[in-house]
C-alpha positions as CSV (number, residue, x, y, z in Angstrom):
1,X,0.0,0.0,0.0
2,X,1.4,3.1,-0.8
3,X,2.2,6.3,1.7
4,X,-0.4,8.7,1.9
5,X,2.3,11.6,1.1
6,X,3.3,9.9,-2.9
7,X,1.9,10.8,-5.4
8,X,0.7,8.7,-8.1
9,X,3.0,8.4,-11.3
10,X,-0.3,10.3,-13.2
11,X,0.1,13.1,-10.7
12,X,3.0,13.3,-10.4
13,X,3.6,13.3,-14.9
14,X,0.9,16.3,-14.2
15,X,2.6,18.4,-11.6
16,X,5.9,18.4,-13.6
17,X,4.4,18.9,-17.1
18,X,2.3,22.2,-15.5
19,X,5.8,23.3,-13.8
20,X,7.2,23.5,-17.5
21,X,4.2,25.4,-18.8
22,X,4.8,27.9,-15.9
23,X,7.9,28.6,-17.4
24,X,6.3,28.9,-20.5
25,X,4.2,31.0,-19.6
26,X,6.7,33.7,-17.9
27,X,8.9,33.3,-20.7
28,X,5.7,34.8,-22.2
29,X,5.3,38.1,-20.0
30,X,3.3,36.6,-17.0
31,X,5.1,37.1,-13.5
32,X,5.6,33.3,-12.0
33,X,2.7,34.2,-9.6
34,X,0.6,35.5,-12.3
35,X,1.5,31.8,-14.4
36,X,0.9,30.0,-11.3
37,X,-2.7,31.6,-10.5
38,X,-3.5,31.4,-14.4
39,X,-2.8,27.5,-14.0
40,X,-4.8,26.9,-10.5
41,X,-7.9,28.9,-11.8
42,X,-7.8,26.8,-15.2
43,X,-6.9,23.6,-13.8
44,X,-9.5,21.4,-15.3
45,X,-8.4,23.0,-18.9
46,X,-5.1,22.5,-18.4
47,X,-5.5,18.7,-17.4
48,X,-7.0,18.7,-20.4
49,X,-4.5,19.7,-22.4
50,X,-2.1,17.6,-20.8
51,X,-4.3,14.1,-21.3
52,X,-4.8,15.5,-25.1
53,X,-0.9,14.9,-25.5
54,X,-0.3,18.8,-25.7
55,X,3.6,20.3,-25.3
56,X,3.8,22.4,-22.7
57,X,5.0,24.7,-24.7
58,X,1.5,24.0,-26.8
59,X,-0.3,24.5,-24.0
60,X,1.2,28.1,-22.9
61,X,0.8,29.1,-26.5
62,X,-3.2,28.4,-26.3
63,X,-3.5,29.8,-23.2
64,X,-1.8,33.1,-23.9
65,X,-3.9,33.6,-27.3
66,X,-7.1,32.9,-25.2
């Protein structure tokens, strides 16, 4: 039985592709808080992304045009 402090492998594959769009995004003009409240208050899109197969690189593009 696993700890309840890990992650799942899904989770986990989540947290780090959203830390890449972060950067993404800031390389784009948003502060790190700004990309990091953009992600929490779309976080349902942005799984969605990432279970579509998007880059994170893809992903910051969409959301920046949006």
């Amino acid at each position: 039985m696993a700890k309840k402090n890990e992650l799942d492998p899904e989770t986990a594959a989540l947290i780090a592709w959203c830390t890449e769009v972060e950067k993404f995004l800031v390389a784009g003009g948003a502060t790190l808080a700004q990309a990091q409240d953009h992600i929490e208050e779309q976080v349902e899109w942005f799984t969605d992304q990432f279970y579509d197969g998007l880059t994170p690189e893809e992903a910051a593009k969409a959301a920046l045009n949006d």
